[in-house]
C-alpha atoms as one frame of an Amber mdcrd trajectory, in Angstrom:
protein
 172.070 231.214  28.825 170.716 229.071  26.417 170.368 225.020  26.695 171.071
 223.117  24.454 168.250 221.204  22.020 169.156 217.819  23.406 169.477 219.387
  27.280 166.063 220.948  26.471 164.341 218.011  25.776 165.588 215.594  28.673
 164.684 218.355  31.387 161.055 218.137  29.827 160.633 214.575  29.069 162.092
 213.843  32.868 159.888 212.315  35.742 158.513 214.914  37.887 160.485 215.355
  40.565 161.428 218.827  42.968 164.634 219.386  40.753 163.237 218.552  37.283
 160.476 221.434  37.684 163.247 223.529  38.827 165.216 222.176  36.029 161.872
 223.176  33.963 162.065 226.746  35.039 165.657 227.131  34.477 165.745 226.210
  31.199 162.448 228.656  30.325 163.746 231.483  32.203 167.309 230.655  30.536
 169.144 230.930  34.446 171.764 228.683  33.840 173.048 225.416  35.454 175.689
 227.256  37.230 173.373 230.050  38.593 171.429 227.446  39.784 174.138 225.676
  41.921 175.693 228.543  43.356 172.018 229.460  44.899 171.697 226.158  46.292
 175.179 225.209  47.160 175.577 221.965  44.627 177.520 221.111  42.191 176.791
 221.407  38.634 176.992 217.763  38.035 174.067 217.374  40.883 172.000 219.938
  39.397 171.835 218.343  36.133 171.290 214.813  37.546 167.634 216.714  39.276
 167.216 218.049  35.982 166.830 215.037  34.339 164.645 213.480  37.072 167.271
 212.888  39.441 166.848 212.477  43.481 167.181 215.865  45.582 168.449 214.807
  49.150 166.959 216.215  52.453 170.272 219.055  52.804 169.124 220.201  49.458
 165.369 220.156  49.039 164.428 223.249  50.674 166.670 225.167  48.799 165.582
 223.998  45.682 161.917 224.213  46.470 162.364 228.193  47.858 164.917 228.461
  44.455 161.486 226.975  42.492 159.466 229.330  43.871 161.571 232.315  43.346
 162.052 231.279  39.470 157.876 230.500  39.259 156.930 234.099  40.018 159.440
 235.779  37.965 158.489 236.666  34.558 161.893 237.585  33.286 165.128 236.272
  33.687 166.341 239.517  35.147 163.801 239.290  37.821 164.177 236.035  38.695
 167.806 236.813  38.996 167.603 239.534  41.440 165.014 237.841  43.254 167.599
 234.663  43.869 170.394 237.175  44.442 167.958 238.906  47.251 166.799 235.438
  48.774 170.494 233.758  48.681 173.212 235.833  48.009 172.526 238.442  50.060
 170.738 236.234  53.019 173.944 233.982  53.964
């Protein structure tokens, strides 16, 4: 998927936080916002608020930190894909 311009530049300019360096990832891998809240069981609207620098609550954090991990050692989206699909999908 690709991000918008705009979208592109608000995930990078955001404070560091757990879900704007996932947001980070996402947005270089191209795995888009809706991949990304169906592996950690938000809501679109919350994944784009920890995008852009936005507070990831205690029921959420671990999922988005394994989630960041999983994206960080992929090098394509394809992998990073099937690694998420292995971790979360498949894992519930």
């Amino acid at each position: 998927m690709a991000y918008r311009e705009r979208t592109k530049k608000l995930v990078n300019t955001s404070p560091l936080t757990a879900g704007s360096r996932l947001g980070r990832r996402a947005v270089h891998l191209g795995i888009s916002v809706l991949d990304i809240a169906r592996y950690t069981g938000a809501t679109r609207r919350t994944v784009y608020n920890w995008f852009f620098g936005g507070f990831v609550i205690p029921a959420y954090r671990e999922r988005v930190n394994d989630l960041y991990d999983v994206l960080r050692k992929a090098k394509t989206p394809e992998e990073a894909l099937r690694a998420a699909d292995k971790k979360f999908i498949r894992q519930s």
